[in-house]
C-alpha positions in Angstrom: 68.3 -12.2 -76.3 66.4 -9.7 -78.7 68.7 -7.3 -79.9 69.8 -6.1 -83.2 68.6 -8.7 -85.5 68.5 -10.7 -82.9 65.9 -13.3 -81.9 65.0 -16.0 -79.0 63.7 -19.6 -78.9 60.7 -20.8 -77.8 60.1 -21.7 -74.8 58.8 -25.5 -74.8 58.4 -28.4 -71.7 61.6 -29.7 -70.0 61.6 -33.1 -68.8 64.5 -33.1 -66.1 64.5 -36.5 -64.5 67.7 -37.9 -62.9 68.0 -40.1 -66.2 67.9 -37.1 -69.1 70.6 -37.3 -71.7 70.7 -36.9 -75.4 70.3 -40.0 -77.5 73.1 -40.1 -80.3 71.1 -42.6 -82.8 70.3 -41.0 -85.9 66.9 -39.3 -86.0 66.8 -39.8 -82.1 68.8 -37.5 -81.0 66.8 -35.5 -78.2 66.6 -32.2 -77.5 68.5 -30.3 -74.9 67.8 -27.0 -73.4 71.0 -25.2 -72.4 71.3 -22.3 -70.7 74.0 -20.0 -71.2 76.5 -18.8 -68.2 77.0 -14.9 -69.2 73.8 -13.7 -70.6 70.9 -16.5 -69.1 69.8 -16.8 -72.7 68.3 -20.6 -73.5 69.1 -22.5 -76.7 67.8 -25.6 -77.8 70.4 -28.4 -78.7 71.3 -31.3 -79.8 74.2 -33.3 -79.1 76.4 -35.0 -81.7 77.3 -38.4 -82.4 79.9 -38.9 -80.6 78.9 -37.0 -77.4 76.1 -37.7 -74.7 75.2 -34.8 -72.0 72.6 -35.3 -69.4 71.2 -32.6 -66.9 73.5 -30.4 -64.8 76.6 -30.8 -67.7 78.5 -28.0 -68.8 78.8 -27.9 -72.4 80.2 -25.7 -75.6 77.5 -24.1 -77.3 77.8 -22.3 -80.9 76.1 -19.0 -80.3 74.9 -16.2 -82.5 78.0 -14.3 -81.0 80.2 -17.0 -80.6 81.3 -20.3 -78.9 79.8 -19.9 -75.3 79.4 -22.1 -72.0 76.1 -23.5 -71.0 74.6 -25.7 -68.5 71.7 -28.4 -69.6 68.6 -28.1 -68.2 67.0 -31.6 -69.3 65.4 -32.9 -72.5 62.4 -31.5 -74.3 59.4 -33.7 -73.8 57.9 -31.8 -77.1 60.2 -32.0 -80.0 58.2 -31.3 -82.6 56.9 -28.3 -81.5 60.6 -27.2 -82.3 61.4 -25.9 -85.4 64.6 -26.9 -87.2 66.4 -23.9 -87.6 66.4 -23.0 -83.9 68.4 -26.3 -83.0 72.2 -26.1 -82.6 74.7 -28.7 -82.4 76.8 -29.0 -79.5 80.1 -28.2 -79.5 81.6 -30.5 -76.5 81.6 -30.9 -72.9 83.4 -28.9 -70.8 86.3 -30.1 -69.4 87.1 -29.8 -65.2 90.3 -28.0 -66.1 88.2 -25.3 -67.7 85.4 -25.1 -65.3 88.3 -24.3 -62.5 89.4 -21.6 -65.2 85.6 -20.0 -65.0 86.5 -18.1 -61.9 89.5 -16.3 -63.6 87.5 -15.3 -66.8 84.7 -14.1 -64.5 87.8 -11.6 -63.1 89.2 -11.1 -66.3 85.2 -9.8 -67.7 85.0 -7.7 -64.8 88.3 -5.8 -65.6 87.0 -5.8 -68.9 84.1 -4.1 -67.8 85.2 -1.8 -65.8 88.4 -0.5 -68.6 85.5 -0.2 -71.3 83.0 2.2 -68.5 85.9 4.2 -68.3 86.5 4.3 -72.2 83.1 5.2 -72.9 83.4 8.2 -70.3 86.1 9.6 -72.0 84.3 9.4 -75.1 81.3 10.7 -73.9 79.3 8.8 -75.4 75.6 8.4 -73.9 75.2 4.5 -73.6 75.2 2.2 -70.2 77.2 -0.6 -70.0 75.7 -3.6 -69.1 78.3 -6.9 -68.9 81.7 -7.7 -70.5 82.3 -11.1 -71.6 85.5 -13.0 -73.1 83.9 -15.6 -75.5 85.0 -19.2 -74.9 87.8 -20.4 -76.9 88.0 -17.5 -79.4 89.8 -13.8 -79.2 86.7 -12.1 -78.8 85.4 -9.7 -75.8 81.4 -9.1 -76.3 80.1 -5.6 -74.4 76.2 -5.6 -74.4 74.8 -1.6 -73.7 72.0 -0.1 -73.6 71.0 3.4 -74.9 68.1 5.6 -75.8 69.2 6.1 -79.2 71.7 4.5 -81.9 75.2 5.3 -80.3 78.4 6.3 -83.4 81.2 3.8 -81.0 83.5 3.5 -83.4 85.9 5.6 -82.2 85.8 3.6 -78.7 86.0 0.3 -80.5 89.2 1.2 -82.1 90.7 2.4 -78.8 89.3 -1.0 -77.0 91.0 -3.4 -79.8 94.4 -0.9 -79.0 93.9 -2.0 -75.3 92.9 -5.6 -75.5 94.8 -6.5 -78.8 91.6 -8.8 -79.7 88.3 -8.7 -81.6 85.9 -6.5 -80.4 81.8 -6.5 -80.4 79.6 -4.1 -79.0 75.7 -5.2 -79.1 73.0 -2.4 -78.2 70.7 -4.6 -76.3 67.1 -3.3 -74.7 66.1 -3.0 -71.0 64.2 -5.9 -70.7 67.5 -8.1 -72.1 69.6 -6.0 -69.8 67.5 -7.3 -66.9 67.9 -11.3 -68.0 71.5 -10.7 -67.9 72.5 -8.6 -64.8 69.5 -11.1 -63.0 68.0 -9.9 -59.7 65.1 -10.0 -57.3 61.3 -9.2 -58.0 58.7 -7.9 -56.7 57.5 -11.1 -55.5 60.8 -11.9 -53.6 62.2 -14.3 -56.5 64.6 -13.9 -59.4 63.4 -12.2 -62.5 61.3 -14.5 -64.9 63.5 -13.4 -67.5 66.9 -14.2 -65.8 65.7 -17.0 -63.9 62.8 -18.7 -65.7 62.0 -17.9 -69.5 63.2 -18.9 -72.5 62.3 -16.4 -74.5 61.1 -12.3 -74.0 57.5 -13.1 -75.4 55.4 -9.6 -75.1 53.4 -8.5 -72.5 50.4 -6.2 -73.0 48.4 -4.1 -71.0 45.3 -6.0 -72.4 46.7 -9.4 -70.2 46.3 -7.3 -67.0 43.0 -6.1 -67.7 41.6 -9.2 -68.2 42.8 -10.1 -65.0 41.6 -7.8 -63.1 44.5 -6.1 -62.1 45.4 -3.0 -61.1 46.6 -0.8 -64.2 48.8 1.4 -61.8 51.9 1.2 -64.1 54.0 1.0 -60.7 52.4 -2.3 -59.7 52.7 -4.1 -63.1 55.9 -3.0 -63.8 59.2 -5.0 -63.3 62.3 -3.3 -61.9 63.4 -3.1 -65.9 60.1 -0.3 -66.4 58.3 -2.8 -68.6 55.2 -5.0 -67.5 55.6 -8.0 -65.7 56.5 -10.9 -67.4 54.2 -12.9 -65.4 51.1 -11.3 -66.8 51.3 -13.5 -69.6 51.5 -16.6 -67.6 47.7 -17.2 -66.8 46.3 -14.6 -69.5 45.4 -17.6 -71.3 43.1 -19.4 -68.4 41.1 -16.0 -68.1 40.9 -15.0 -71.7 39.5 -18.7 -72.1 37.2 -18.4 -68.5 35.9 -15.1 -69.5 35.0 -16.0 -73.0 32.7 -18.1 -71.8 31.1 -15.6 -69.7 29.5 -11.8 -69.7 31.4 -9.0 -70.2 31.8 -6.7 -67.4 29.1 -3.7 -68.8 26.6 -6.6 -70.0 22.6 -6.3 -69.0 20.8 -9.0 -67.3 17.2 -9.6 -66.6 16.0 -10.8 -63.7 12.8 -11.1 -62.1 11.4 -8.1 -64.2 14.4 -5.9 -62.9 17.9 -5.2 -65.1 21.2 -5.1 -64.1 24.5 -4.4 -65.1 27.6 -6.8 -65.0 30.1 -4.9 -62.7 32.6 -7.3 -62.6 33.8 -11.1 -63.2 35.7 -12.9 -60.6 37.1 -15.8 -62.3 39.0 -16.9 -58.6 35.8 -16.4 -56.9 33.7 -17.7 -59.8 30.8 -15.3 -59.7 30.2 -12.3 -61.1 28.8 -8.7 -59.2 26.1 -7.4 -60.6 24.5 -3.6 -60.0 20.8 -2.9 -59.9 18.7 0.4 -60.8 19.0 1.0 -57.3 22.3 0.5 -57.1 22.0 -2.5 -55.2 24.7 -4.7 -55.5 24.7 -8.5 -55.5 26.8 -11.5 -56.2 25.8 -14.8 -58.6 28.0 -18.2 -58.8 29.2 -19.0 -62.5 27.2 -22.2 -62.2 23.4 -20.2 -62.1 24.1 -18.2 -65.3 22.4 -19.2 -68.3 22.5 -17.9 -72.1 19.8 -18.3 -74.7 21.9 -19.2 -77.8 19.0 -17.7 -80.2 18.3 -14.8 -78.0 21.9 -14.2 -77.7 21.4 -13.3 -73.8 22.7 -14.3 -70.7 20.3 -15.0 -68.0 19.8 -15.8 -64.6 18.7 -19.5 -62.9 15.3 -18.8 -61.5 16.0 -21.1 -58.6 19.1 -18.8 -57.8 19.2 -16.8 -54.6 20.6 -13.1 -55.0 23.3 -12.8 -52.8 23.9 -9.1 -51.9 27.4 -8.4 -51.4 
């Protein structure tokens, strides 16, 4: 979760066969991704001597905030893409006694939650709450909000620790880490890619839809949090690689004594449309396109048909 300070792993390849489980031998110790309960954040761990936990365990993890719950998602296949410092050590496995108690702490955050919404109304202060949370084994309560500008809550901290009687944290977090954590459904019918699928926030430009052709229509390529799709980024690198290899849309090509314009590149198609003097438009497959490495032009196949389109 990015917020103050704040910063997220990687995200790196999950193995989850049936089998997964961290090795405990001394420099073979695997790699776990966990997932934590409350805010869907992901951390990479490993587990200590003593313990083994496979895929689907519930497990103690140290936090930046604090000891919190997480479930493992399997073993990463690429450990040494990881870098040291963003490995934890886990804490333990949760026991069945305290998953049973996971229902009652849910209840006991949502009272929370709803006591510090009121709180914040009668200070009037101009944030939005986004999730309460009780931190596992510790007297802590975490509130995450959101706000347009730094908030002065030090007045409703001190009233919160007169209520609860326990450490207090408020963390101002931003809209796009208030969607992993509330969760929710896309556009595309599924849960959010930051809630349900990412490990980390990684950012999105306008540039990734361009080069894919997509509608810049901020409505379209906008998630629900008013930020551009996270999935923009997922095949940005197959196009930015296709297209490097081919014309830019606004390129001139000769053929047959007449010149046209490149009016677009359909990597999915795999052909670009190309627009004559007259305005004619036609169509030519990927595979006819030539380029004259010491001319520094691309070409047409002579043997190639136009295809008007």
């Amino acid at each position: 979760m990015n917020d103050h300070g704040g910063t997220a792993t990687d995200g790196v390849e999950t193995h989850q066969g049936e089998g997964d489980q961290a090795l405990s031998a001394d420099g073979g110790r695997s790699v776990l991704r966990v997932k934590i309960l409350h805010s869907s954040a992901t951390e990479l761990c490993v587990c200590p001597e003593h313990l083994v936990a496979k895929r689907g365990d519930y497990v103690v993890v140290p936090t930046r905030y604090g000891k919190d719950i997480g479930r493992v998602l399997g073993c990463v296949n690429n450990p040494d893409e990881v870098e040291a410092d963003e490995i934890r050590e886990l804490d333990k496995l949760v026991s069945e006694t305290e998953l049973k108690q996971l229902p009652k702490q849910q209840e006991k955050d949502r009272k929370a939650f709803e006591i510090c919404r009121k709180k914040i109304k009668e200070h009037n202060l101009n944030m939005m709450l986004v999730s309460a949370h009780h931190m596992f084994g510790e007297p802590k309560i975490l509130f995450f909000f959101t706000a347009e500008s730094r908030v002065d809550f030090r007045e409703l901290v001190k009233n919160l620790v007169s209520v609860f009687k326990t450490r207090i944290e408020l963390r101002q977090i931003g809209v796009r880490d208030e969607s992993r954590v509330i969760g929710g459904l896309g556009v595309c019918g599924r849960g959010y890619c930051c809630h349900a699928l990412t490990d980390k926030l990684n950012p999105v430009s306008i540039k990734m839809a361009k080069k894919q052709n997509l509608s810049l229509n901020s409505l379209k390529i906008s998630g629900p949090c008013g930020r551009l799709l996270c999935c923009l980024a997922y095949e940005y690198g197959y196009y930015k690689e296709a297209k490097d290899r081919l014309p830019n849309e606004g390129s001139r090509i000769e053929h047959e004594g007449e010149r046209y314009k490149v009016v677009e590149v359909n990597i999915l198609g795999k052909y670009i449309r190309l627009c004559g003097c007259d305005g004619r438009l036609v169509e030519v497959p990927f595979c006819s396109l030539t380029y004259d490495r010491q001319g520094r032009q691309w070409g047409i196949d002579g043997n190639q048909k136009m295809i008007e389109s």
